[in-house]
BATOR-454656 format. One line per field, with one value per residue (C-alpha): residue number from 1; chain; residue in three letters; z, x, y. Coordinates in steps of 0.1 Angstrom, whole numbers, always signed. Example, Ala and Ser with C-alpha at 12.3 -4.5 7.8 and 13.67 -1.06 7.14 Angstrom:
% residues 2
k = c(1 2)
c = c(A A)
r = c(ALA SER)
w = c(+78 +71)
u = c(+123 +137)
v = c(-45 -11)
***
This chain:
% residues 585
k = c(1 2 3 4 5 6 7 8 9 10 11 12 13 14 15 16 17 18 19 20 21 22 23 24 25 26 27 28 29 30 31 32 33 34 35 36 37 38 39 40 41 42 43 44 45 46 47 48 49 50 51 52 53 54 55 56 57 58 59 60 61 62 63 64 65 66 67 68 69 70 71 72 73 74 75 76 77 78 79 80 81 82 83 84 85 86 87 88 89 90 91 92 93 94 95 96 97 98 99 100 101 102 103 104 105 106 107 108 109 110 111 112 113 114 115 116 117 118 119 120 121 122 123 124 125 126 127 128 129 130 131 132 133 134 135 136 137 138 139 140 141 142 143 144 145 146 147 148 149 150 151 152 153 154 155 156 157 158 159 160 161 162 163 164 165 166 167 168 169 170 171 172 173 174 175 176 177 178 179 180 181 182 183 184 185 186 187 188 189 190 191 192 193 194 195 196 197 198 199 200 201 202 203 204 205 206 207 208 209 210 211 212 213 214 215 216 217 218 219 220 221 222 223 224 225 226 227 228 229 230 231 232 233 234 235 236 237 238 239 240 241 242 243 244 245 246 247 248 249 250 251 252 253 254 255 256 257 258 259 260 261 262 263 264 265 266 267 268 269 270 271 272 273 274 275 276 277 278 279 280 281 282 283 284 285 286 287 288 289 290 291 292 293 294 295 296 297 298 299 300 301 302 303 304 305 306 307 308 309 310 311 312 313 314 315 316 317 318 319 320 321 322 323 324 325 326 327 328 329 330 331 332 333 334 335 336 337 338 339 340 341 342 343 344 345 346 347 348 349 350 351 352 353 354 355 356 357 358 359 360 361 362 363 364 365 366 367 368 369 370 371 372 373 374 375 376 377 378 379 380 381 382 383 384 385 386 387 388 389 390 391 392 393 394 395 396 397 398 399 400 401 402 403 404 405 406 407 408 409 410 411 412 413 414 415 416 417 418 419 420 421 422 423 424 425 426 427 428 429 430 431 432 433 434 435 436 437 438 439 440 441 442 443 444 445 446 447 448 449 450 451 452 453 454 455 456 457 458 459 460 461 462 463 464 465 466 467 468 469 470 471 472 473 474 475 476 477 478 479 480 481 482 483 484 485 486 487 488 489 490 491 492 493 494 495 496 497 498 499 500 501 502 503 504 505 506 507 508 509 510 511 512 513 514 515 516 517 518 519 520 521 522 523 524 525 526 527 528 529 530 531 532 533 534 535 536 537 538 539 540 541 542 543 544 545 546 547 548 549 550 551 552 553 554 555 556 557 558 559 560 561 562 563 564 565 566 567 568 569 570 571 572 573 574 575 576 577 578 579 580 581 582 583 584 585)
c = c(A A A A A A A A A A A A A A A A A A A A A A A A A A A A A A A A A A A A A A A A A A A A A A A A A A A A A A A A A A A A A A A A A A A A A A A A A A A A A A A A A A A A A A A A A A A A A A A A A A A A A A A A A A A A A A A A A A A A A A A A A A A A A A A A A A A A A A A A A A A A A A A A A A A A A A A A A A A A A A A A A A A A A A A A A A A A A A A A A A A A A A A A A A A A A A A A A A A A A A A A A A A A A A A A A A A A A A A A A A A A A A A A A A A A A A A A A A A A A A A A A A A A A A A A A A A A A A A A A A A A A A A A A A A A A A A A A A A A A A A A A A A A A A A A A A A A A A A A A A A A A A A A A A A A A A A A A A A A A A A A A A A A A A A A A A A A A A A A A A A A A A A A A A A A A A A A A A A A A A A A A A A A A A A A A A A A A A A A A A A A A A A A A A A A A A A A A A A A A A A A A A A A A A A A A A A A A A A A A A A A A A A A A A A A A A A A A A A A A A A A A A A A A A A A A A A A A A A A A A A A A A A A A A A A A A A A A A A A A A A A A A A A A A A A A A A A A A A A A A A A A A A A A A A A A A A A A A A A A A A A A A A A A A A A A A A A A A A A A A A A A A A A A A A A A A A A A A A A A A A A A A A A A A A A A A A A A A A A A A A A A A A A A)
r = c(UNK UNK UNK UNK UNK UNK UNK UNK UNK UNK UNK UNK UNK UNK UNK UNK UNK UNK UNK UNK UNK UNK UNK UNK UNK UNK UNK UNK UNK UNK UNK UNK UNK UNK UNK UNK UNK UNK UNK UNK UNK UNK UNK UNK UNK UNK UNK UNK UNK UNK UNK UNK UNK UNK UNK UNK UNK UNK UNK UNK UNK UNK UNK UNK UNK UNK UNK UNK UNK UNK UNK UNK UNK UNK UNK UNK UNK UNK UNK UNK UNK UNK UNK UNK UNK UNK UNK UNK UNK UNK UNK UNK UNK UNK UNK UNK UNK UNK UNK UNK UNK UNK UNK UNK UNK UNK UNK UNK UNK UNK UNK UNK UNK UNK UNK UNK UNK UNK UNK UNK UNK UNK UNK UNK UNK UNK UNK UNK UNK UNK UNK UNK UNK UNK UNK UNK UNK UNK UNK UNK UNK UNK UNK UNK UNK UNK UNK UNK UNK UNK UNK UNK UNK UNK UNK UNK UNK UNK UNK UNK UNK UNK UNK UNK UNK UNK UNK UNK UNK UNK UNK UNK UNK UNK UNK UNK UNK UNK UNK UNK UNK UNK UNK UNK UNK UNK UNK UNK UNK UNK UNK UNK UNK UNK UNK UNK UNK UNK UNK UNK UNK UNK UNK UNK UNK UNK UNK UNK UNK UNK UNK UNK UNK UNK UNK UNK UNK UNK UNK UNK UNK UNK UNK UNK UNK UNK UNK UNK UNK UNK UNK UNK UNK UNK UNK UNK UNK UNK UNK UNK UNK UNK UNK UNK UNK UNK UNK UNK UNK UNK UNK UNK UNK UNK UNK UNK UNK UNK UNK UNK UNK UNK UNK UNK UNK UNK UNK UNK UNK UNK UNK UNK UNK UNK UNK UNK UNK UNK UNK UNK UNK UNK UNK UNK UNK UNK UNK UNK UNK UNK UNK UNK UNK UNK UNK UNK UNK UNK UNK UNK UNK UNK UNK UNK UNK UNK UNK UNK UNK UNK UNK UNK UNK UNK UNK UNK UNK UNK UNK UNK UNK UNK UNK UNK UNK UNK UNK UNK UNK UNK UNK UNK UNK UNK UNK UNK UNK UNK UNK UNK UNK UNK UNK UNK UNK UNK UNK UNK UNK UNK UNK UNK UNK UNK UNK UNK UNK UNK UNK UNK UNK UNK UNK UNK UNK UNK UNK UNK UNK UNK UNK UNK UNK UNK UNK UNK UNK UNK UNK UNK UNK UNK UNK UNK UNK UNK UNK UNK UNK UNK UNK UNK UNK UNK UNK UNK UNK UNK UNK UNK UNK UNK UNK UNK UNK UNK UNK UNK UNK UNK UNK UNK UNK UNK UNK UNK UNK UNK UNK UNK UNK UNK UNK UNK UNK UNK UNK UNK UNK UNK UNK UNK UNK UNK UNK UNK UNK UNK UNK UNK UNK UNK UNK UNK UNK UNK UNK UNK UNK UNK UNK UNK UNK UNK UNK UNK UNK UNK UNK UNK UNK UNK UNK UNK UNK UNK UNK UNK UNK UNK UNK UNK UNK UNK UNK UNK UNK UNK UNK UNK UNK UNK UNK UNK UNK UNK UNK UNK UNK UNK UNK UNK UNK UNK UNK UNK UNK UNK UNK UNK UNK UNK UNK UNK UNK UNK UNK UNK UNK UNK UNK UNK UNK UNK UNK UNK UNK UNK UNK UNK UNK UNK UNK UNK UNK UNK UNK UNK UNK UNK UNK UNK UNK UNK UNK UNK UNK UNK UNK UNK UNK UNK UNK UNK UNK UNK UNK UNK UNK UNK UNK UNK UNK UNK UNK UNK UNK UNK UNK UNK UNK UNK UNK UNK UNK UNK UNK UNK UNK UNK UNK UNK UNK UNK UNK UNK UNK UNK UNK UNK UNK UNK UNK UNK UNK)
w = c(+673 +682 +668 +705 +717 +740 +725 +745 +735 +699 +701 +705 +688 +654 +644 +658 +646 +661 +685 +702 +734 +760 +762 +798 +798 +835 +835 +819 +805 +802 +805 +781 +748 +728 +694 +670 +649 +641 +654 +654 +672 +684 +715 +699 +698 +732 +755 +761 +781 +762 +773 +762 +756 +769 +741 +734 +721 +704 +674 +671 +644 +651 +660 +687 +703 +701 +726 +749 +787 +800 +788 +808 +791 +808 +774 +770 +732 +731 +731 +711 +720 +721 +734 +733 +751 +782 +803 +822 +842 +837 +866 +868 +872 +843 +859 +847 +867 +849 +858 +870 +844 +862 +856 +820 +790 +777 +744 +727 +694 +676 +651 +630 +593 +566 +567 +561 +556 +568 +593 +594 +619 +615 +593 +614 +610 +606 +629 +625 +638 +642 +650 +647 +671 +657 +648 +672 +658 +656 +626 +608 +588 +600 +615 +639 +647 +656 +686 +718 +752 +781 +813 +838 +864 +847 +816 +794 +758 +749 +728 +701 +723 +764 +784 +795 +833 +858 +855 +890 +877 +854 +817 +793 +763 +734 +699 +671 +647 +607 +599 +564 +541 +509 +517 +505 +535 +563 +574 +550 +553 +570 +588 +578 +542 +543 +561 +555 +575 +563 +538 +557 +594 +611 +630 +610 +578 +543 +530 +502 +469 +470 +510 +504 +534 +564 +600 +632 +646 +671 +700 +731 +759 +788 +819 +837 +869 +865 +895 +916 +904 +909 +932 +912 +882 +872 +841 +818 +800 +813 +826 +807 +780 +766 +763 +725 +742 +732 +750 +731 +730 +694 +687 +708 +689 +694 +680 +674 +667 +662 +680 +683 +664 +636 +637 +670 +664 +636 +656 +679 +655 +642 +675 +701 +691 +724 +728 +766 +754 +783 +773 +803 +782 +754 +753 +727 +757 +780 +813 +835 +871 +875 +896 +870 +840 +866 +875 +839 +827 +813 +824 +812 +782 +781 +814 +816 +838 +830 +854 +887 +888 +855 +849 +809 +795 +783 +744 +725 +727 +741 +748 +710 +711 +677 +659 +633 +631 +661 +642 +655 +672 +668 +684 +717 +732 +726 +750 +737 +739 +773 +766 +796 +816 +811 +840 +868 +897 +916 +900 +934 +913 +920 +959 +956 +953 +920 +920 +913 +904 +918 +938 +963 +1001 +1021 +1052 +1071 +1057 +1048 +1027 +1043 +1080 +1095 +1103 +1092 +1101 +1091 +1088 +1075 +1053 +1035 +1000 +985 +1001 +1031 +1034 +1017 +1040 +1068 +1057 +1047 +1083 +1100 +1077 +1053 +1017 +1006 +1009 +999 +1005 +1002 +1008 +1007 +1039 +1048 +1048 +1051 +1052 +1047 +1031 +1003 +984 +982 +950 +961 +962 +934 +910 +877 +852 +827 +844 +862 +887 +913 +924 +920 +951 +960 +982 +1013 +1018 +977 +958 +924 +933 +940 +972 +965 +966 +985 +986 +962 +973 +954 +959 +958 +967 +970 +943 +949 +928 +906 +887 +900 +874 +876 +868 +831 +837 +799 +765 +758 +738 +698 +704 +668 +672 +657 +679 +680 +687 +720 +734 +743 +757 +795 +797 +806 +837 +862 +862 +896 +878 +908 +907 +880 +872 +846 +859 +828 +802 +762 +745 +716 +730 +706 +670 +664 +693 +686 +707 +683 +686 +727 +731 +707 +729 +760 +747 +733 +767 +783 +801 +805 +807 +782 +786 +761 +778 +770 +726 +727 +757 +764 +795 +804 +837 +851 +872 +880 +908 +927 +896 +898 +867 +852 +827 +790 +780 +798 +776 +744 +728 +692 +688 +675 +650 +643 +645 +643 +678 +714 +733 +766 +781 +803 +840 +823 +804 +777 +792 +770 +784 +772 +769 +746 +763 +746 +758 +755 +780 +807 +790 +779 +813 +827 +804 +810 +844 +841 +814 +844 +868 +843 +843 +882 +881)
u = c(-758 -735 -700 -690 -708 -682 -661 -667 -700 -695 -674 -700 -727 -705 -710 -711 -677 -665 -642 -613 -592 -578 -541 -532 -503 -503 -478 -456 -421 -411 -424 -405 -400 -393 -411 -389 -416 -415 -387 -361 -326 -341 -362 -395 -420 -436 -438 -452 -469 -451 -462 -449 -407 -378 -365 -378 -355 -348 -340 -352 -367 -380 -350 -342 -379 -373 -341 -368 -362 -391 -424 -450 -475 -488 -490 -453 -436 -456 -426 -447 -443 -476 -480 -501 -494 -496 -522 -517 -538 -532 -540 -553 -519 -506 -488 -490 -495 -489 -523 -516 -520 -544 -524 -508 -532 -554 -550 -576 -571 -606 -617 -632 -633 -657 -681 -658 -622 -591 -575 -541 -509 -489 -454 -420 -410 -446 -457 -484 -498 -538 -547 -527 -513 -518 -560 -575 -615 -637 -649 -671 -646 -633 -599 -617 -641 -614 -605 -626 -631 -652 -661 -658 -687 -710 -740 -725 -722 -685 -672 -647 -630 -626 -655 -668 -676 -655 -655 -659 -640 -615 -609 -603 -588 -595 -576 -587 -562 -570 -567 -565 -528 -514 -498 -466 -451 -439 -443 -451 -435 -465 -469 -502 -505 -496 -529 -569 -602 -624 -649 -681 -671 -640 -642 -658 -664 -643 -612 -607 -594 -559 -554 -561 -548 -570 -555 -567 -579 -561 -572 -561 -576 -555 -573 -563 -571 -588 -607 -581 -584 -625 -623 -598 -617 -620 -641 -659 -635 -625 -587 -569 -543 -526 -489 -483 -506 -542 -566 -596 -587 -591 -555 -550 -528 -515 -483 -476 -443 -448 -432 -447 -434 -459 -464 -474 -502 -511 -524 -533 -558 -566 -574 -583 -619 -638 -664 -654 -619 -600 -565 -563 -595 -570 -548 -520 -510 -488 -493 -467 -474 -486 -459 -432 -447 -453 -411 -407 -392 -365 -341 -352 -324 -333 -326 -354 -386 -416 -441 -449 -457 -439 -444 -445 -452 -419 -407 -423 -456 -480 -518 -532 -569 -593 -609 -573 -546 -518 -487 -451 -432 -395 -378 -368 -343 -342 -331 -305 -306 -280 -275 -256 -286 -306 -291 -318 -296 -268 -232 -211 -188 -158 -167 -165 -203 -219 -256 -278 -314 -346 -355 -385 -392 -416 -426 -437 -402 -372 -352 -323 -324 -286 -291 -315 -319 -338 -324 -333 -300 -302 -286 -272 -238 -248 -262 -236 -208 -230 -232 -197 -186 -207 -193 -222 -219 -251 -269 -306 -322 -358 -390 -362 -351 -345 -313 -309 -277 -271 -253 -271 -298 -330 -345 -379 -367 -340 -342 -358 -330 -330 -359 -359 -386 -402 -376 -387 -385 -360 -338 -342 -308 -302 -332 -311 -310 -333 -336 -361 -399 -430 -418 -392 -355 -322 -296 -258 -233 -200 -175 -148 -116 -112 -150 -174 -201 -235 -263 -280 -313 -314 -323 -304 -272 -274 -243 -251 -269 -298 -322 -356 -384 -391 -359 -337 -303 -301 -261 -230 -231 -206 -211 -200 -198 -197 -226 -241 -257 -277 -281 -291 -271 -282 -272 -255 -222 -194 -188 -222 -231 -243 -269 -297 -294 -290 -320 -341 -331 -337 -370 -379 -375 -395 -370 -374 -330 -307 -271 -239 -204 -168 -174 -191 -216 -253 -270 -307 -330 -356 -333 -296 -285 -252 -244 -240 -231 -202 -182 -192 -157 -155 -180 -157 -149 -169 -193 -181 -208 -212 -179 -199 -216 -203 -208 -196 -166 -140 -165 -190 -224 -237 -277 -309 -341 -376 -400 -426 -434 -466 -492 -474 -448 -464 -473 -437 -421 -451 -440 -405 -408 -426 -403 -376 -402 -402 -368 -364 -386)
v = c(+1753 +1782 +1781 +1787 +1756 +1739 +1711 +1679 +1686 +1688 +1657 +1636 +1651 +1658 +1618 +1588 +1581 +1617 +1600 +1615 +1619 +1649 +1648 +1664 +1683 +1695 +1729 +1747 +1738 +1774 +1808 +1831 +1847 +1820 +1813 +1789 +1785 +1823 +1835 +1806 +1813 +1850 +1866 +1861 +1894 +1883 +1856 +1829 +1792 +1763 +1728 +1695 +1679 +1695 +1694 +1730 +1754 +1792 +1767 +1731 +1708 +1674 +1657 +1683 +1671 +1631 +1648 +1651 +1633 +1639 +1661 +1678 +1657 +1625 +1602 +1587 +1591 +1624 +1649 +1675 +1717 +1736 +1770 +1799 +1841 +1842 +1862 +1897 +1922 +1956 +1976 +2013 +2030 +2013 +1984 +1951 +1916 +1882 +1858 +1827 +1797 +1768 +1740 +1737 +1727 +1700 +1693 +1679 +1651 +1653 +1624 +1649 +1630 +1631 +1601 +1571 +1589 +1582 +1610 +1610 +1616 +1650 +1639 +1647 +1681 +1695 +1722 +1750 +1781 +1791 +1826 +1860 +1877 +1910 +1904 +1930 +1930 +1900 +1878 +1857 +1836 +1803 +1816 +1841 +1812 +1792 +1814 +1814 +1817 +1800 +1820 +1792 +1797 +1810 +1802 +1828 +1815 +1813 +1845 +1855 +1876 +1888 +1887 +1920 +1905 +1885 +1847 +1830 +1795 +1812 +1823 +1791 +1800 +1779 +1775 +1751 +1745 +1736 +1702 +1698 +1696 +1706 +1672 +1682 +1714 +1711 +1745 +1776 +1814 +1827 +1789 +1789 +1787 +1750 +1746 +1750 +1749 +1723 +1738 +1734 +1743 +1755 +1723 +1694 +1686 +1675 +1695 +1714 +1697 +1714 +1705 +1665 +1653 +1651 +1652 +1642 +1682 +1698 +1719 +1734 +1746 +1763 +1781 +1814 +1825 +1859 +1857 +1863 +1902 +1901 +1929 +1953 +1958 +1995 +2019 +2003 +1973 +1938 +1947 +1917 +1915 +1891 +1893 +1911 +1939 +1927 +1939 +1927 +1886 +1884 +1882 +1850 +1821 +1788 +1770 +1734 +1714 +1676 +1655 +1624 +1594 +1589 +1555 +1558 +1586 +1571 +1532 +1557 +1572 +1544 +1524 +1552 +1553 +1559 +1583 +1590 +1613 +1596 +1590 +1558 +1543 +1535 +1507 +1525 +1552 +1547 +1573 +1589 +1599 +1634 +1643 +1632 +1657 +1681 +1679 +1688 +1718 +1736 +1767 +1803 +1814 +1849 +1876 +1893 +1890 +1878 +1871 +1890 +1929 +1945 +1982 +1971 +1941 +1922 +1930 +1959 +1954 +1983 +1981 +1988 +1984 +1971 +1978 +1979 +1955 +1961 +1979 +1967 +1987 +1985 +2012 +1994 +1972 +1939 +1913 +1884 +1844 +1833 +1797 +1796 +1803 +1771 +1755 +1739 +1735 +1751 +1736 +1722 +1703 +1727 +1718 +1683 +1677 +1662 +1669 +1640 +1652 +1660 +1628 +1625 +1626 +1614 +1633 +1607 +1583 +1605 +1592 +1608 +1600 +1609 +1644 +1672 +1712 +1742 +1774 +1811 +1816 +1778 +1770 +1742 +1751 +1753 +1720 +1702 +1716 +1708 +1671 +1672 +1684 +1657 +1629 +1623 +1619 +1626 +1659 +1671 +1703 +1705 +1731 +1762 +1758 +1724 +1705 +1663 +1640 +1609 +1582 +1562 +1579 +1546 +1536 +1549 +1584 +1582 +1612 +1601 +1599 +1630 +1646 +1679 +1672 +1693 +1709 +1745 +1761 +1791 +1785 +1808 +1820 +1827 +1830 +1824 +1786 +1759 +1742 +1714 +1717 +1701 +1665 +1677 +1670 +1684 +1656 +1657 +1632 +1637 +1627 +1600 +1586 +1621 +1622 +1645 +1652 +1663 +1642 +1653 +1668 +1684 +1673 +1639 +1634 +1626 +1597 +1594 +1563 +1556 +1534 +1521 +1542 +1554 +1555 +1582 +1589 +1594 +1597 +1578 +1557 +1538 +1502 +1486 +1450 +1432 +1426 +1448 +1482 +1464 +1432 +1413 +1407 +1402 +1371 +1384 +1403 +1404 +1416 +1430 +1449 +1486 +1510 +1502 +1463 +1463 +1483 +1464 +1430 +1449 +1461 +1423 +1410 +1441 +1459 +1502 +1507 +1492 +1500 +1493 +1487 +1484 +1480 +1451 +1443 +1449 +1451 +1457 +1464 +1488 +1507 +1513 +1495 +1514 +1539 +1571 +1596 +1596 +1623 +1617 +1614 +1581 +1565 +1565 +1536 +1527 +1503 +1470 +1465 +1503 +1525 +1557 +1549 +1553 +1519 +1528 +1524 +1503 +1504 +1526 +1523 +1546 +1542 +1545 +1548 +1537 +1566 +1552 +1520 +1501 +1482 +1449 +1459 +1445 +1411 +1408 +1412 +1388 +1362 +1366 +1358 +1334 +1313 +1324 +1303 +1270 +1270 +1271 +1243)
***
């Protein structure tokens, strides 16, 4: 069997036992040069595709990815970062064009054990690199077997490096990772070391006495649209590099930073055993919409361009061809980290104007109905002072030119709290701004009684709690107590209360929001019923059972949100109601 033989394949004929499952992550969270696995808190060497939490960041460890509000992965409690270089074609006249990345990446999780052993979940903190960046020649050891590509369309065998001819479905490029552990690093200086093949394949088989600890394998998988240059080929060599300047494919590379909560990869390990590698056929995973991981994504930190037509690729990195190792280059400019640039929408707060989030329309039932217009020069501003002028106090721009007013925003479009969403689409008048998307629609509302403040579509704030797992911090909300936000209370209110113990209840009696109020209070539902974001210097006043902790405020809920939610959800909110139904009896 060749060692190029694709993996689905070699899932099932490895061992009956060879279980394992595809993770979707469906696009990118960022495009960029940002590597905080090698170069933490600096531009990284040269860019590239990250997938996974928003919690991302130049520097970021495992707490900065359970910060995560949303991921572009479809399996909740997943807030895992996995990326490889991106893909560009250089053209005759030296020009370079970035090729567009079908989709994000599937990311497979392979039961590949000895006979009988017990694979293990990846420790917080643990992350990992396979391949090297600078590898320009091919090999036969298990590293350079562990990089590959599949020319979609065609019979061709897979190869170690670029195809030589044009691939009518796309270029997949595929990275296993090792998958056995010194069992005692977290990451190494070369952030390999840590890490081994197993001795008797790069992809199967038992590991090596020093690296005892056996995880579940990791590989990815992400697919480039190459055909889409089928006619501009020119001389005699494929016309593709990847972003450090490769030209050959042999120094492709992926990353990994854990994320996952390891008790929950672990049951998933342990119980996810069908053959089929369909994340819905097992009952540990929880799925989000499409849609939703798709509307994930962060603001770019660095100002500099990166896809489109470049003359050189972005960082130092010329076209070095094999067979010998790339050398770095170093005598260039280097651009700097803007953390001011990570915004995702245009600030309107000085107008009045809080924005809300990316909620979504329906073209055949707008969820704004009291007046809409297109025009060629639309931005944000625009549309707001057009609602503003004609007495609405709710505004939404969407597909770049668009403009809708009304008064209420409806649950069914509601923004998802702490998620970007699809908002991606520049606005026609000002192209440094978004004005929704396809079914996309950037809210704002404007602000009343002093407070305008934007909804948080970032990574979620610490409050130095400490809460179960699978829950994460959305942000400090109004409560409009009559009737309220949250409209079930806990029963244990008082002297004890603290973030950890509200969403516990919450999560006992299967609700998806818990919310802590005014010291001492706890209140849970599945959505937030006439709230709108309020500043986090409103929710300010100590937990009563843990001084260290924010509980809210006087009118104003600190709100966690469930992002892990396991397979008994369902079951506990059926049984709640229908205790609720014996006692209306």
């Amino acid at each position: 069997m060749s060692r190029f033989e694709p993996l689905a394949l070699l899932a099932l004929l490895a061992s009956p036992a060879a279980a394992f499952w595809r993770l979707p992550c469906k696009s990118p969270i960022v495009v960029e040069r940002l590597d905080p696995i090698v170069s933490p808190g600096a531009v990284s060497g040269h860019a590239h595709t990250i997938m996974g939490g928003n919690g991302f960041a130049p520097t970021m460890d495992y707490n900065s990815t359970q910060a995560s509000t949303c991921s572009s992965c479809t399996v909740t409690g997943d807030n895992s970062n996995y990326w490889v270089p991106n893909l560009y074609y250089q053209a005759e006249d030296g020009h370079f064009e970035s090729v567009d990345q079908v989709g994000g990446a599937t990311v497979y999780y392979l039961q590949r054990g000895d006979t009988g052993e017990q694979l293990q979940a990846f420790p917080p903190g643990f992350r990992m690199i396979s391949g090297s960046p600078n590898k320009r020649s091919s090999g036969d050891d298990f590293a350079s077997q562990a990089i590959s590509y599949n020319c979609l369309g065609t019979s061709n065998a897979e190869t170690g490096g670029f195809p030589d001819y044009n691939c009518p479905s796309g270029l997949r490029q595929q990275v296993f990772f090792p998958s056995c552990w010194n069992g005692k690093d977290l990451d190494s200086s070369d952030h390999k070391s840590h890490m081994s093949f197993p001795t008797t394949e790069f992809n199967n088989g038992p590991c090596p006495a020093d690296f005892p600890v056996h995880f579940i394998s990791l590989f990815y998988e992400i697919t480039w649209d190459t055909n889409a240059f089928a006619d501009r080929w020119y001389g005699d060599k494929q016309p593709f590099v990847l972003s450090m300047g490769d030209p050959t494919g042999y120094g492709s590379h992926g990353d990994f930073i854990m994320g996952w909560e390891e008790d929950h990869l672990q049951r998933a390990i342990d119980s996810c055993t069908n053959l089929s590698g369909r994340v819905e056929d097992c009952a540990e995973f929880t799925l989000i919409p499409d849609s939703q991981a798709e509307g994930c994504y962060i603001g770019s930190v660095i100002d500099e361009q990166i896809t489109g037509t470049l003359t050189e690729l972005p960082g130092c990195n010329p076209v070095q061809d094999g067979p010998d190792d790339a050398e770095a280059v170093t005598d260039c400019t280097t651009a700097s980290i803007d953390a001011t640039a990570t915004i995702t929408f245009k600030d309107l707060t000085s107008q009045g104007w809080a924005y809300d989030g990316c909620g979504t329309d329906n073209y055949y039932d707008r969820i704004l109905t009291g007046y809409s217009t297109s025009e060629a020069d639309m931005t944000n501003e625009v549309c707001v002072e057009l609602c503003d002028n004609k007495g609405f106090t709710v505004a939404g721009t969407e597909y770049s030119d668009e403009c809708y007013c009304g008064n209420s925003i409806p649950d069914a479009g509601a923004p998802i709290p702490g998620v970007p969403g699809n908002c991606k689409m520049a606005c026609a008048g000002d192209a440094s701004e978004m004005c929704g998307g396809a079914a996309g629609i950037s809210l704002y509302t404007k602000c009343t009684g002093g407070t305008c403040v934007n909804a948080n579509v970032g990574v979620s704030v610490a409050q130095n709690a400490s809460v179960p797992t699978g829950w994460t911090y959305t942000g400090c909300y109004t409560d409009t107590v009559f009737p309220r936000s949250l409209p079930n209370w806990s029963n244990f209110n008082g002297d004890s209360m603290s973030n950890s113990a509200c969403a516990t209840f919450c999560e006992g009696e299967g609700f998806t929001l818990a919310g802590t109020e005014y010291s001492g209070q706890c209140f849970c539902g599945d959505a937030l019923a006439g709230s709108s974001v309020a500043d986090e210097s409103q929710c300010s006043m100590a937990c009563t059972g843990s001084a260290k902790e924010v509980c809210g405020g006087a009118g104003v809920l600190s709100v966690w949100r469930h992002v892990s939610v396991g397979s008994s959800r369902a079951m506990k909110r059926h049984l709640r109601e229908h205790q609720e139904r014996k006692r209306a009896w």
